[in-house]
ZADO-1210 file (C-alpha; in nm, 4 decimals, padded with zeros to 6 digits):
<atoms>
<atom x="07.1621" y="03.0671" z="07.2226" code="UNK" pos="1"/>
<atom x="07.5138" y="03.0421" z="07.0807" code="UNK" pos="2"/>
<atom x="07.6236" y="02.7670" z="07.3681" code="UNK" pos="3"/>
<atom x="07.3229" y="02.5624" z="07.2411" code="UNK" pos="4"/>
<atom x="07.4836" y="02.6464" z="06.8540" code="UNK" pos="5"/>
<atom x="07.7828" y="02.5278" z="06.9705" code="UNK" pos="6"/>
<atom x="07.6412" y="02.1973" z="07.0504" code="UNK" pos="7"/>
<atom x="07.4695" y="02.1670" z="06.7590" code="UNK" pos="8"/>
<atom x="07.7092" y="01.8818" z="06.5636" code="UNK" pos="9"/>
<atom x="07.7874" y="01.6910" z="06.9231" code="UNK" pos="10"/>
<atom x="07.3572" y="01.6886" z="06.9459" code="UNK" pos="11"/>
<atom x="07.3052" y="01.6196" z="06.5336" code="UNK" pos="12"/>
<atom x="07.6332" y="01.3312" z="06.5337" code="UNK" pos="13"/>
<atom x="07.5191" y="01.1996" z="06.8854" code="UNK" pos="14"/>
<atom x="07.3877" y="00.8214" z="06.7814" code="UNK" pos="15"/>
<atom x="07.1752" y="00.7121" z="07.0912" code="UNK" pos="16"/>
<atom x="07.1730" y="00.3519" z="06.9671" code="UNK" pos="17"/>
<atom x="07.5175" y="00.3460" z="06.9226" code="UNK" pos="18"/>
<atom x="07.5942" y="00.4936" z="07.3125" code="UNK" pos="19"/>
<atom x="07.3352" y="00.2728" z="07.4774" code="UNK" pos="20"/>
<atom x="07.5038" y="-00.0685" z="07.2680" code="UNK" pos="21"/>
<atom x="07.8335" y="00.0654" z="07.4364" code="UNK" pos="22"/>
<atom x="07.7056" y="00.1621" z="07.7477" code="UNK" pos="23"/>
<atom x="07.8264" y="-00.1309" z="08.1068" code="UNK" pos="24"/>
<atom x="07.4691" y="-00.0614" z="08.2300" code="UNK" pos="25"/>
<atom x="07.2169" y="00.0013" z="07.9446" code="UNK" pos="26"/>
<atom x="06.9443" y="00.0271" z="08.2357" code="UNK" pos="27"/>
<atom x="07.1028" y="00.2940" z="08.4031" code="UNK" pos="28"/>
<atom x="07.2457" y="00.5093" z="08.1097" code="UNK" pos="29"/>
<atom x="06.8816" y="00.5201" z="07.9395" code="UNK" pos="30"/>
<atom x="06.7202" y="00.7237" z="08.2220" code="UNK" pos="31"/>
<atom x="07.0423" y="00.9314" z="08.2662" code="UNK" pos="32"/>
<atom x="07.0335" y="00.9796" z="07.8337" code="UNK" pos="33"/>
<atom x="06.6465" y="01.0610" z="07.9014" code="UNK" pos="34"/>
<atom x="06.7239" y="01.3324" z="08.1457" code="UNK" pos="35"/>
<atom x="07.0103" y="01.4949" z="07.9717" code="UNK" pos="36"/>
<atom x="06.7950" y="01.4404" z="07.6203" code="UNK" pos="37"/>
<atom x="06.4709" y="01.5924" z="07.8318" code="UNK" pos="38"/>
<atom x="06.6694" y="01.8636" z="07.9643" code="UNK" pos="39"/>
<atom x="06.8412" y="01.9556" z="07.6167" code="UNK" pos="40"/>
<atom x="06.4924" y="01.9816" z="07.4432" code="UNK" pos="41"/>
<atom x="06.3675" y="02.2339" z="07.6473" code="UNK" pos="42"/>
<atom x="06.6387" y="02.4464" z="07.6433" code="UNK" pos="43"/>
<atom x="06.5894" y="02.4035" z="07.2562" code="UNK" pos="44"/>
<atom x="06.2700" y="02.4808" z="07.2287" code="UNK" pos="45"/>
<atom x="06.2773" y="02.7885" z="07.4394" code="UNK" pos="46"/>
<atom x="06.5842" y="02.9224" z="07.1921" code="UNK" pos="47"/>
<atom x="06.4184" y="02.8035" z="06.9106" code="UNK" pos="48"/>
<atom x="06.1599" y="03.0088" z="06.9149" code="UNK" pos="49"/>
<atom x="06.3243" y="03.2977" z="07.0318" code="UNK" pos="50"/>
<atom x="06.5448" y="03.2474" z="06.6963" code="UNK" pos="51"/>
<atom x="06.2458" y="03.1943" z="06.4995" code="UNK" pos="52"/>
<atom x="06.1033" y="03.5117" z="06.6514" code="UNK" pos="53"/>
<atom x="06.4186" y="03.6568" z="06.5336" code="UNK" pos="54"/>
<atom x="06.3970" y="03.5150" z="06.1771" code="UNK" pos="55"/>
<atom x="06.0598" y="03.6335" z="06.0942" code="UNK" pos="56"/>
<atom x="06.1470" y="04.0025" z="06.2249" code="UNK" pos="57"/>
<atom x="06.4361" y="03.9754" z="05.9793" code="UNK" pos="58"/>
<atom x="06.2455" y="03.8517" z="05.6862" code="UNK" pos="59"/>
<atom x="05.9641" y="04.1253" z="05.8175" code="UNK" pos="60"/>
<atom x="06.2492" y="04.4331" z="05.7865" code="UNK" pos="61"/>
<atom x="06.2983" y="04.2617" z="05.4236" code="UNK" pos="62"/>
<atom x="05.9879" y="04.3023" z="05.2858" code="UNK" pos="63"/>
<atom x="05.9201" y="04.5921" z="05.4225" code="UNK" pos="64"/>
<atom x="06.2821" y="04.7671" z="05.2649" code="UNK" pos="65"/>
<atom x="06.1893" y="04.5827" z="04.9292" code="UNK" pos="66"/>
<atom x="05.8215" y="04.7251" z="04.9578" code="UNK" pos="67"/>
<atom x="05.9264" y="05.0884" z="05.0309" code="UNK" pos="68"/>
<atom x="06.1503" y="05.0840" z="04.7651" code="UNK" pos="69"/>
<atom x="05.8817" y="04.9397" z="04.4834" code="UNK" pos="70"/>
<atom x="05.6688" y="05.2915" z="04.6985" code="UNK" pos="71"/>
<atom x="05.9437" y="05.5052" z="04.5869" code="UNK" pos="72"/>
<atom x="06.0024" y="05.3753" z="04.2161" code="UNK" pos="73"/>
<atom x="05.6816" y="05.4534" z="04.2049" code="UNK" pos="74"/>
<atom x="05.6545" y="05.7640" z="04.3345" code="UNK" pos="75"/>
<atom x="05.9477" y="05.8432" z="04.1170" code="UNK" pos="76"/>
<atom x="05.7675" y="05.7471" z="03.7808" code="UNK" pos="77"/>
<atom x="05.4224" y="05.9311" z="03.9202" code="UNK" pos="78"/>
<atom x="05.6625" y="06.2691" z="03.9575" code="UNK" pos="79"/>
<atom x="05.7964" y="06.2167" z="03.6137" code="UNK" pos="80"/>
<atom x="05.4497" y="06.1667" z="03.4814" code="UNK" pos="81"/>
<atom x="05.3370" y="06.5069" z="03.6568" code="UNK" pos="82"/>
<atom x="05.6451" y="06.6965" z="03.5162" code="UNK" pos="83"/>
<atom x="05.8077" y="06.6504" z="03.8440" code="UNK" pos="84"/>
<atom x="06.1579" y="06.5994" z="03.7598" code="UNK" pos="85"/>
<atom x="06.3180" y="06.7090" z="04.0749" code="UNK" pos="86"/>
<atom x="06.0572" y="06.5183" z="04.2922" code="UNK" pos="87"/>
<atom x="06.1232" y="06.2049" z="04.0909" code="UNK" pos="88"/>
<atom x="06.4967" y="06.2635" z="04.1621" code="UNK" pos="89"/>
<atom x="06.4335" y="06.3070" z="04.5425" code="UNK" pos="90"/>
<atom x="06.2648" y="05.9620" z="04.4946" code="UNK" pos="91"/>
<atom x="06.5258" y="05.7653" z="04.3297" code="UNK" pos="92"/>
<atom x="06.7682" y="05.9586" z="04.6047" code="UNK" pos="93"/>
<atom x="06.5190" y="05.7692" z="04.8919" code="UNK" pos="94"/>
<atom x="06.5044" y="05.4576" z="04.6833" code="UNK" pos="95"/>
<atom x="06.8755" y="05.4119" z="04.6473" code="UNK" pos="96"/>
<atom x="06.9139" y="05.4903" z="05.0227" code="UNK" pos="97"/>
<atom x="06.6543" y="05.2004" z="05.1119" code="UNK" pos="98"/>
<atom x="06.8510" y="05.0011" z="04.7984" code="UNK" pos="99"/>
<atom x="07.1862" y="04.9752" z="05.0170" code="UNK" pos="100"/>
<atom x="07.0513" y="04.8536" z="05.3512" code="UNK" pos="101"/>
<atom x="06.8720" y="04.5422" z="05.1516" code="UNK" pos="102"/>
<atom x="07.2064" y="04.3696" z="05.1413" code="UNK" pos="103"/>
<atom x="07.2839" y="04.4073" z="05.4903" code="UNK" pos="104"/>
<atom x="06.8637" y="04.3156" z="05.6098" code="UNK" pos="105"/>
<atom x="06.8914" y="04.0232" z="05.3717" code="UNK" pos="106"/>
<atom x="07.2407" y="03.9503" z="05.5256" code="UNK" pos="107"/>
<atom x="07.0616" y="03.9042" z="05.8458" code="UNK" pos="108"/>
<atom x="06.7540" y="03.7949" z="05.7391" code="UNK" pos="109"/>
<atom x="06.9893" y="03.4424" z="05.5903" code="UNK" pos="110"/>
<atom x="07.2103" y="03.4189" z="05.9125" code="UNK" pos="111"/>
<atom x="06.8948" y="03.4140" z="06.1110" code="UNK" pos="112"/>
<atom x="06.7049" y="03.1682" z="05.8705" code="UNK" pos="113"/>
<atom x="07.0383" y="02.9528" z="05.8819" code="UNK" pos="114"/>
<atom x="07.0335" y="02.9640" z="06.2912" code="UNK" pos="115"/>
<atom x="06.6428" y="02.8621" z="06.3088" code="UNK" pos="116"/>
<atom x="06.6882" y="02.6198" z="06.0313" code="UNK" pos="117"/>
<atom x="06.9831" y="02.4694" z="06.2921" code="UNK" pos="118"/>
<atom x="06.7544" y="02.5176" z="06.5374" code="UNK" pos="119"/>
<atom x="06.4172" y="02.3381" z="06.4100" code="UNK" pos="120"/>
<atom x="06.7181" y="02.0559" z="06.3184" code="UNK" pos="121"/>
<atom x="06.8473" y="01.9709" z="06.6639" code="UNK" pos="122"/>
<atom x="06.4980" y="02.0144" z="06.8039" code="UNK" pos="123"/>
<atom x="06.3478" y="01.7442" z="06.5815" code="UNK" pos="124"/>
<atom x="06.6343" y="01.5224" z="06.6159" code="UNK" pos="125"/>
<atom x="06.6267" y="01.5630" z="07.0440" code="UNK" pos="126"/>
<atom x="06.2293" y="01.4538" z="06.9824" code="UNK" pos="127"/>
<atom x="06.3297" y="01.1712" z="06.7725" code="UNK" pos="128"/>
<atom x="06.5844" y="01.0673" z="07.0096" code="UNK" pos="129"/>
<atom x="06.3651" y="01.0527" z="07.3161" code="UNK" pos="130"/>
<atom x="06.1136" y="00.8821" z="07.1243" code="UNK" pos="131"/>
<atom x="06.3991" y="00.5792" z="07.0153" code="UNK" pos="132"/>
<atom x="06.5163" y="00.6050" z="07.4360" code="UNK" pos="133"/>
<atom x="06.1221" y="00.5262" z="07.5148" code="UNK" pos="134"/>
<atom x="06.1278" y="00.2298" z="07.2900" code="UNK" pos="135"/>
<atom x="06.4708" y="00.1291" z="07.3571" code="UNK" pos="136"/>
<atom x="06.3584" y="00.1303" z="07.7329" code="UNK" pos="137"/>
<atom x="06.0867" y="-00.1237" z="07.7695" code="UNK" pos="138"/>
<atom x="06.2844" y="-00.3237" z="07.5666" code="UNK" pos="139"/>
<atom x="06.6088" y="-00.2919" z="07.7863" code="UNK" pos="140"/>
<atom x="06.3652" y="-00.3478" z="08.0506" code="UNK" pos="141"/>
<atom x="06.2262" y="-00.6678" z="07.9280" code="UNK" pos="142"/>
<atom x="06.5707" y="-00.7988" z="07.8533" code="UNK" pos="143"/>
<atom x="06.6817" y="-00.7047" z="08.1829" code="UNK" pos="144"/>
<atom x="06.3726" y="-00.8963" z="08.3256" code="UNK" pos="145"/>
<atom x="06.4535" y="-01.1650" z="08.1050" code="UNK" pos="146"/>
<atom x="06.8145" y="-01.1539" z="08.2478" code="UNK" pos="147"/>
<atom x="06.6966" y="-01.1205" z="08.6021" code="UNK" pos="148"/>
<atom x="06.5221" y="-01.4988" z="08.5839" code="UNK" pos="149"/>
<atom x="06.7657" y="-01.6333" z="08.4025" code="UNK" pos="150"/>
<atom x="06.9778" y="-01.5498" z="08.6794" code="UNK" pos="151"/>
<atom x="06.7580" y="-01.7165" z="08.9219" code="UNK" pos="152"/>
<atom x="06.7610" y="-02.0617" z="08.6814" code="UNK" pos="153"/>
<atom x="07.1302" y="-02.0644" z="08.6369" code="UNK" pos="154"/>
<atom x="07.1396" y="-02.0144" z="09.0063" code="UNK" pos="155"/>
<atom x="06.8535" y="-02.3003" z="09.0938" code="UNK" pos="156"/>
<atom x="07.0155" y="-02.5284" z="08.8609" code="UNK" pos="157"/>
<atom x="07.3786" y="-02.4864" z="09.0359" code="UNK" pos="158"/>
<atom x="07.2149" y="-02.5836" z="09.3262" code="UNK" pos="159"/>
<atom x="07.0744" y="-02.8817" z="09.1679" code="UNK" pos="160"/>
<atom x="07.3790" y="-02.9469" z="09.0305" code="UNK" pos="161"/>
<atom x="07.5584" y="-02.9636" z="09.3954" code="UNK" pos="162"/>
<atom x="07.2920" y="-03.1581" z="09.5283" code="UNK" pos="163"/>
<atom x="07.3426" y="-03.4077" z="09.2836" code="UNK" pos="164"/>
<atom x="07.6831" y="-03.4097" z="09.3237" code="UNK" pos="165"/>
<atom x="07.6297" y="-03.4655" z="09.6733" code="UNK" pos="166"/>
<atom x="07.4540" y="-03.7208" z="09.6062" code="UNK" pos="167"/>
<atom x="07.7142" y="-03.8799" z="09.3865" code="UNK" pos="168"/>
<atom x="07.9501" y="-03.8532" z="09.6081" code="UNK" pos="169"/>
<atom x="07.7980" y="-04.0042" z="09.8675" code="UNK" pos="170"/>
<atom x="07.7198" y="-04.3222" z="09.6376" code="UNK" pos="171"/>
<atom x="08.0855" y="-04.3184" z="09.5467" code="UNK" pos="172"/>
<atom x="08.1576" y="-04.3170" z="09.9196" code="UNK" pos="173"/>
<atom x="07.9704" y="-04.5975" z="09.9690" code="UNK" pos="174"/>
<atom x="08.0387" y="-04.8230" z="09.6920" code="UNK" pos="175"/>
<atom x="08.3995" y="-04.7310" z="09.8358" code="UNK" pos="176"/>
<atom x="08.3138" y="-04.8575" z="10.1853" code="UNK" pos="177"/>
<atom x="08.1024" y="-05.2110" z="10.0444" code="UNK" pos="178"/>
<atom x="08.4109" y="-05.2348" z="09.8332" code="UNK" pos="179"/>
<atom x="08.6360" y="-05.1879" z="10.2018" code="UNK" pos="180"/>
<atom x="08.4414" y="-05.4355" z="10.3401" code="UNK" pos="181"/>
<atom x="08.4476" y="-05.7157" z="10.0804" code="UNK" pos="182"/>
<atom x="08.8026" y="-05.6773" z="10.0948" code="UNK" pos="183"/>
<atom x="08.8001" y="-05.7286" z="10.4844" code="UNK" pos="184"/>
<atom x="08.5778" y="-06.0110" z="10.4477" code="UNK" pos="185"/>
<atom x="08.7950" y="-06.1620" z="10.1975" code="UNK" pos="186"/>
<atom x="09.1175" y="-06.1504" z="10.3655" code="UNK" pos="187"/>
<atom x="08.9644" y="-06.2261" z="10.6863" code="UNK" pos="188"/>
<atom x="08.8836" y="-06.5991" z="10.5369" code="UNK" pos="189"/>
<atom x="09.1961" y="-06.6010" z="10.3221" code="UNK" pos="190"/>
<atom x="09.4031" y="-06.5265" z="10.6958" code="UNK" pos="191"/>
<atom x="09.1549" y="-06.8138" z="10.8570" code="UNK" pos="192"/>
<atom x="09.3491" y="-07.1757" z="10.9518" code="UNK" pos="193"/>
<atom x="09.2692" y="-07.4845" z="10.7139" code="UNK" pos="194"/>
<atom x="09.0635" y="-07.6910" z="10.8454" code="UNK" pos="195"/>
<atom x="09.1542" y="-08.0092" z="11.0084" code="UNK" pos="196"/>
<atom x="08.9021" y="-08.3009" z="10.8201" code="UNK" pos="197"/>
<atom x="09.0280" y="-08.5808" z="11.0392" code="UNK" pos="198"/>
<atom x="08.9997" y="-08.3941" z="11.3520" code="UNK" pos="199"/>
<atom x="08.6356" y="-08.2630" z="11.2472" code="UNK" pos="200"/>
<atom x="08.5687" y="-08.6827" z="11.1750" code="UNK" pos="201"/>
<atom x="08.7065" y="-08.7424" z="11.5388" code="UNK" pos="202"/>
<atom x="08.4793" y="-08.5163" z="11.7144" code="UNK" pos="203"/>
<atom x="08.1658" y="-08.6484" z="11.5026" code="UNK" pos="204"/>
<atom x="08.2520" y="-08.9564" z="11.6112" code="UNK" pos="205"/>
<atom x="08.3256" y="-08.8803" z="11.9655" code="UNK" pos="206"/>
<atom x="08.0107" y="-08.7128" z="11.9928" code="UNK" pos="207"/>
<atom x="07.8317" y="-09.0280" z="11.8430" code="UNK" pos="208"/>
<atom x="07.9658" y="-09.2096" z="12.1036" code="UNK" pos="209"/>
<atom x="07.9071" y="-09.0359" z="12.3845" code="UNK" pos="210"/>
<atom x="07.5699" y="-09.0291" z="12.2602" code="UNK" pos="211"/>
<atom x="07.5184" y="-09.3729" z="12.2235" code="UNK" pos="212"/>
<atom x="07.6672" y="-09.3711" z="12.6049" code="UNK" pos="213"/>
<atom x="07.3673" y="-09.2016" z="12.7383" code="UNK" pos="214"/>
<atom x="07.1046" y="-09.4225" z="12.5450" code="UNK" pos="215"/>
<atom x="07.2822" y="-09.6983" z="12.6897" code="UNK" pos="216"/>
<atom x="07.2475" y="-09.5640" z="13.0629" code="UNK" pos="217"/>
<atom x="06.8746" y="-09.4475" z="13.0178" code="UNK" pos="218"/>
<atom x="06.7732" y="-09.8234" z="12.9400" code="UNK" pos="219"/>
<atom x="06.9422" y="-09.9456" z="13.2789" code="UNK" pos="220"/>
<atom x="06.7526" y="-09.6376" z="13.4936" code="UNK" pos="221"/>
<atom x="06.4454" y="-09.7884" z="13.3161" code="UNK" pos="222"/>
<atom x="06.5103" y="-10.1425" z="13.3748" code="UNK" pos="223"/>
<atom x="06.5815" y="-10.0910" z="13.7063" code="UNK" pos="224"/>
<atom x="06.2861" y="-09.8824" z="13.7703" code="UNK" pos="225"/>
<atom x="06.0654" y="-10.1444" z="13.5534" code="UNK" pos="226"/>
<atom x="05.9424" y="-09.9136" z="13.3430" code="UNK" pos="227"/>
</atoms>
């Protein structure tokens, strides 16, 4: 019982909020913080109630003195009544004995009510704190979840991101190669000879000619043939 004592300001200061905000992985440390918390209350509750136990056999031991010695005063005053001096005397002797252990019962009696009170304290606050972990875990989970598909977007929208800049690319490599091309084409007829007009206008007449040649010949082969 004293180790769990001795824990009692780490257990009472101990802001579960707090350690889960700070914690890498809140996932993880919630069902490590539910164990530990878990574990903690039951060792609680078993030493609570042994200290309980304890306080209300202290508090008994109280009443009891402070009864026996309301017996004895009055005993004392029933002696005196009857003449009994020396009887009353023998009860006031009793009475004063029970008198000086009340400090030391009720001395007891408050360290054990202080321990229980301590006690009932950190168990309340352990049940309090599992009860914020529950909550705080769906909701981690749900984030997490939430987290989890976001993942998956961010990661199916990279991809669409490549592809499209594949894409791009590729239109940028072709534009590049029409552009190649053009520029082929272009010096190709910029690297061509000048034409020659007069000898293009002697080989359109030339061909007239010869032409005109064969028309002439065809007649005779006719004429000759009388067709």
């Amino acid at each position: 019982m004293g180790n769990i004592l001795d824990r009692f300001a780490s257990i009472i200061k101990a802001n579960i909020n707090d350690l889960l905000d700070r914690a890498e992985d809140p996932e993880k440390m919630v069902e490590q913080y539910m164990r530990d918390l878990t574990e903690s209350l039951a060792e609680v509750k078993e030493a609570t109630a042994g200290v309980m136990a304890e306080e209300a056999r202290c508090k008994r031991l109280v009443d009891d003195n402070q009864a026996d010695i309301d017996r004895y005063e009055s005993l004392a005053r029933k002696a005196l009544v009857a003449g009994e001096e020396g009887d009353a005397r023998t009860f006031l002797a009793k009475k004063q004995e029970l008198a000086g252990r009340a400090e030391g019962l009720k001395a007891a009696f408050d360290a054990a009510h202080e321990n229980a009170a301590k006690m009932r304290q950190m168990h309340d606050k352990l049940v309090s704190d599992i009860e914020t972990l529950k909550a705080r875990k769906e909701t981690i989970k749900a984030k997490a979840a939430v987290a989890k598909t976001q993942q998956k977007v961010n990661e199916m929208t990279g991809a669409s991101d490549r592809a499209e800049g594949a894409i791009s690319a590729f239109n940028r490599m072709e534009a590049k190669a029409d552009e190649m091309l053009d520029r082929a084409n272009a010096m190709e007829e910029l690297n061509a000879a000048p034409v020659d007009e007069a000898a293009e206008l002697e080989k359109k007449y030339a061909a007239a000619g010869a032409s005109a040649a064969v028309d002439e010949d065809l007649a005779r082969l006719k004429r000759e043939m009388g067709l």
